[in-house]
Structures are given as structure tokens and as C-alpha cells.
C-alpha positions in Angstrom: -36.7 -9.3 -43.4 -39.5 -9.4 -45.9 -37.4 -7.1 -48.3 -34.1 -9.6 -47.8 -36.3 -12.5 -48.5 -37.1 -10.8 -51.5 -33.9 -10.1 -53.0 -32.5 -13.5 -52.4 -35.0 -15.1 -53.9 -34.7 -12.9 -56.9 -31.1 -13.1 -57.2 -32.0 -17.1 -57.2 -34.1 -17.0 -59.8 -31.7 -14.4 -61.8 -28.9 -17.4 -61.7 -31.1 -20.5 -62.5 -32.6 -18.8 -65.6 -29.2 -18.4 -66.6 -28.3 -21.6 -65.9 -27.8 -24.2 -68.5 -28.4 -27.0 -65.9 -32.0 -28.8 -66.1 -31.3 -29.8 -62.1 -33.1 -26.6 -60.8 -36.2 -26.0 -60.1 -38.2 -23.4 -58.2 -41.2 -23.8 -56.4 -44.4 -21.7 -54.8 -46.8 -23.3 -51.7 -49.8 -21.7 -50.5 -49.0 -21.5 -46.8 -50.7 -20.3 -43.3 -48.8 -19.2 -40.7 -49.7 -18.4 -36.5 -47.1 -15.6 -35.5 -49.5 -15.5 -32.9 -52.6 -15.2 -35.3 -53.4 -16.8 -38.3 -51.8 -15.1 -41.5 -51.2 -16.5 -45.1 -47.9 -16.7 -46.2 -45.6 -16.3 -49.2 -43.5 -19.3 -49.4 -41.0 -19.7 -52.3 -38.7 -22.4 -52.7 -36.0 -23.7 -54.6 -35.4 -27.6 -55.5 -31.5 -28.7 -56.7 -31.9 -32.3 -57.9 -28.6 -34.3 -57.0 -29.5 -37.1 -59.6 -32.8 -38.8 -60.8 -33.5 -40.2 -57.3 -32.4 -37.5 -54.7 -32.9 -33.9 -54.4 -33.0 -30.9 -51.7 -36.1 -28.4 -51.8 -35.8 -25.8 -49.6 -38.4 -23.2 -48.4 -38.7 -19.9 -47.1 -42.1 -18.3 -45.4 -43.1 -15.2 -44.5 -46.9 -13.6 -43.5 -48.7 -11.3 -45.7 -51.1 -8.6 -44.4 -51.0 -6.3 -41.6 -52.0 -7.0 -38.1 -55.4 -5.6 -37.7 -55.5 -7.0 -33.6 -55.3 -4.7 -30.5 -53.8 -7.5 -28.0 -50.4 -7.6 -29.5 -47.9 -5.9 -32.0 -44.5 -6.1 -33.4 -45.1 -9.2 -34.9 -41.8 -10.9 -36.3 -42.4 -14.1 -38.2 -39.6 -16.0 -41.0 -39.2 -19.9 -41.0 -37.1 -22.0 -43.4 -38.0 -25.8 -44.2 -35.3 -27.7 -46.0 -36.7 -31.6 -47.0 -34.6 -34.1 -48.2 -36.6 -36.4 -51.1 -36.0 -39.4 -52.3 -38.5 -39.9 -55.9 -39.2 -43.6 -55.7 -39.2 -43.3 -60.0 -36.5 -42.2 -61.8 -39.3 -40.3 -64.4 -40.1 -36.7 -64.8 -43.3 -37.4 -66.6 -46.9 -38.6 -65.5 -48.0 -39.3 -61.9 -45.1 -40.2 -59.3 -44.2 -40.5 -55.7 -41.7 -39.8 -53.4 -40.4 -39.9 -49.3 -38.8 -37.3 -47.9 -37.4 -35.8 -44.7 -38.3 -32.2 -43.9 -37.2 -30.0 -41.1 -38.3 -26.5 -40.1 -37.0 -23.7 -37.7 -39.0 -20.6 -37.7 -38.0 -17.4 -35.4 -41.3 -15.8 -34.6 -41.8 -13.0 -31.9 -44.3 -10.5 -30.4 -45.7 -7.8 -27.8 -48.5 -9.1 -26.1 -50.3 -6.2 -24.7 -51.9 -8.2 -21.3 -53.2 -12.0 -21.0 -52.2 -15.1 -18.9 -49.1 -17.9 -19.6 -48.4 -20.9 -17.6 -45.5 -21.5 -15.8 -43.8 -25.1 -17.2 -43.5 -26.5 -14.0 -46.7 -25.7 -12.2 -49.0 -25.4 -15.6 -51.5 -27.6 -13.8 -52.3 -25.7 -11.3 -50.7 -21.7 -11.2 -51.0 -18.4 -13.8 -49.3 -15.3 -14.5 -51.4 -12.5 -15.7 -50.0 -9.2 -17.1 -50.4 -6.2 -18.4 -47.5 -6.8 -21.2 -44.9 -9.1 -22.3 -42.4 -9.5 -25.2 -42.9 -13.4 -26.4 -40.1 -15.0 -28.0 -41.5 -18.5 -29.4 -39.3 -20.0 -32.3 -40.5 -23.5 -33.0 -38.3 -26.5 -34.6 -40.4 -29.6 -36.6 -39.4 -32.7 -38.1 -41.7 -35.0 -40.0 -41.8 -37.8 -42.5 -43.2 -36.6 -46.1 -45.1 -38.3 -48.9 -45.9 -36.5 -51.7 -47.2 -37.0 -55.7 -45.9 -34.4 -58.1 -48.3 -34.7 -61.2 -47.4 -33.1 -64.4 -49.3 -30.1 -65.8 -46.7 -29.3 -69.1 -43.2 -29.7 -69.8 -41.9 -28.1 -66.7 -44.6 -27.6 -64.6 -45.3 -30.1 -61.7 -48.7 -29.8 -59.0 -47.1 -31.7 -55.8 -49.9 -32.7 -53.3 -48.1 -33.9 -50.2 -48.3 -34.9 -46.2 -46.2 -35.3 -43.9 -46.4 -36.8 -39.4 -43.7 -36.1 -37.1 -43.2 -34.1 -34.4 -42.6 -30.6 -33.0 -40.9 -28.2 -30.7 -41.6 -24.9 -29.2 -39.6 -22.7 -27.2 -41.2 -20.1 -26.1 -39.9 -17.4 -22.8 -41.5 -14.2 -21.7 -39.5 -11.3 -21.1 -40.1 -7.5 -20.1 -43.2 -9.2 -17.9 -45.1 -6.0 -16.6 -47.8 -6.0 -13.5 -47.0 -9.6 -12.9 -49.9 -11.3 -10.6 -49.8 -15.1 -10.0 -52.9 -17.1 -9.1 -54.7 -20.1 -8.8 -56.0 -21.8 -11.9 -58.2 -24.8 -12.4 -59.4 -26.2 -16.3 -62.9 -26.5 -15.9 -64.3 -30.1 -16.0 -66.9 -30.0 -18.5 -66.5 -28.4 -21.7 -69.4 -28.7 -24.7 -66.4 -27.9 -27.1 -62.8 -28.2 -26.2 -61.0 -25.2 -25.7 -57.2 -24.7 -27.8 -54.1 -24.4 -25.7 -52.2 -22.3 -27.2 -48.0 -23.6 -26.9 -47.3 -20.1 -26.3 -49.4 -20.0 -23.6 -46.5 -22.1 -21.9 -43.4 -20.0 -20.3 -40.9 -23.4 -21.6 -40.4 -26.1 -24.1 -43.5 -27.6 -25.3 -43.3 -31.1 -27.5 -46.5 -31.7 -30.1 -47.7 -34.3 -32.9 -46.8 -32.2 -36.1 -48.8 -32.8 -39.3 -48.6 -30.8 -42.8 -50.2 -31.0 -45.5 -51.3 -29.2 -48.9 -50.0 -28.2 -52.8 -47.4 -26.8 -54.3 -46.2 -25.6 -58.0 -42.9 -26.3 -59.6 -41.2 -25.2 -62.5 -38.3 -26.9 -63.5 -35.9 -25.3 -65.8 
């Protein structure tokens, strides 16, 4: 996947530089990514600018680094995040703002070599514990952006943006081995509170969804 990424990307890049077209631009985010632990991410994108109002950036993410954990393997992680802008000025130049709608679907997977998941319908009150599972968990986000792209040069841009909305995850355990269900109870007092994991939920799992952070673009 990583190597396919690749390729189209660079094939990308190979047309716009021989495009004669200023409507193109391409685009690089620093990115972190939970496929299930946190990894940094490579995240190109490219940016086709309909007219001096509207444009289409779209993203592509994938982790970087090896999986140095013993409670799971065969990590599979790729999302894609088209966003639909509209750049309240018309000018290229200076400080400027925009709104925007973005929507994500990333395909992430795993084997999870023993620990516990909820069952959707009794998650208050029942757990599975195994010895091993293969977690499908492909998550689906909307959100509302805001962003500022700030000029560096002539075709460099620095974009800080945010974005609120909501999310989606789907996740199912297959291949469940040594099953054992049992009682569970959330303990009452807590001097931090603990993380619930969405993936810890055997079913469809709805969250707030916030993003925020920098990216680089380089218009041609």
C-alpha cells in the first residue's frame, strides 16, 4: 500500500510540473495516526483550484515506523481526506481565510494478540476476553474547517487550520480465540480518567471529531 501510495503520488507530481496550469498545487501535513498505537504519518496532498473562490485538496496518510509492541501485529493503516474550500478572498497573496468541508475514511486493521472488547449492546455491564483477535476498525469523519494559509514566497503557502464535526467507527472482531465472557463494572472513583478506546467496542461507535495543525503548499 505504502509503495502504491508512492507511485501515485509521484506520477502526480510528474503531470503537474508539466503542467502549464497555475490551478495545481501540492501539499505536505505533519500528521499522527492510532492504527491502534500512535504513529506519525506521511500525508501528501494535492489541491486543484476550480476558480479563485473554490478548490478540492485531497489527502492521503499513511504511518511511518515499525511496530515495536508485543500485543498486536499486522498492522494495516491508509486513510484519504478530500475537503471542499471555499477562500473567503479571491487573493493569493498575504494573510487569508477560508471554510471548508472535509471528509475522511481510513481502512485500518490488526491482530491483537489477547485483551478485552465490549459487546455494543451490553458494554455497560459484560466483557469478552481473549487470547487473540483480528480487529477490523475503519473509521468515517466529517467536520467543518477553518483555516489561514499565510504566504512564505511566491508559491509557497503555511496553512494553520481547525476543524469540529463528528465521527464514526466501525469496528468487528473476527477469528475471536479462547473467548470468556464476564462481569464488568467501571470503577467509581478515578484520580485520572481512564481512555476508552472505540475499538474497544465490538459495533458502531459515534464521537465529537476535532483536527487541527499545519500544512505546506506549493503552488505551481
Amino acid at each position: 500500500m505504502k509503495k502504491l501510495l508512492l507511485f501515485a503520488f509521484l506520477l502526480t507530481i510528474s503531470f503537474l510540473l508539466r503542467a502549464q496550469d497555475s490551478k495545481w498545487s501540492v501539499s505536505f501535513t505533519p500528521a499522527i495516526v492510532q492504527s491502534p498505537d500512535f504513529h506519525y504519518a506521511v500525508q501528501p496532498g494535492v489541491e486543484y483550484e476550480f476558480n479563485n473562490r473554490l478548490s478540492l485538496l485531497t489527502e492521503f496518510a499513511v504511518p511511518v515506523g515499525k511496530n515495536n509492541q508485543l500485543n498486536y501485529s499486522n498492522s494495516k493503516y491508509f486513510r484519504i481526506k478530500p475537503e471542499l474550500r471555499y477562500n473567503l478572498s479571491p487573493s493569493k497573496r498575504g494573510i487569508r481565510t477560508y471554510v471548508g468541508l472535509q471528509a475522511s475514511y481510513t481502512f485500518r486493521s490488526w491482530q491483537n494478540n489477547g485483551g478485552t472488547y465490549f459487546d455494543k449492546s451490553v458494554y455497560s455491564d459484560s466483557a469478552t476476553r481473549y487470547d487473540g483477535a483480528k480487529i477490523n476498525s475503519p473509521i468515517f469523519t466529517w467536520s467543518f474547517q477553518f483555516g489561514t494559509p499565510m504566504s512564505l514566497g511566491r508559491n509557497l503557502d503555511m496553512d494553520i487550520f481547525m476543524g469540529l464535526g463528528m465521527r464514526m467507527i466501525f469496528t468487528n472482531y473476527t477469528d475471536v480465540q479462547n473467548a470468556v465472557k464476564g462481569a464488568y463494572s467501571t470503577p467509581t472513583c478515578r484520580m485520572l480518567p481512564a481512555i476508552n478506546y472505540a475499538y474497544g467496542i465490538d459495533g458502531t461507535v459515534n464521537r465529537f471529531h476535532s483536527n487541527f495543525g499545519v500544512r505546506f503548499l506549493y503552488r505551481f
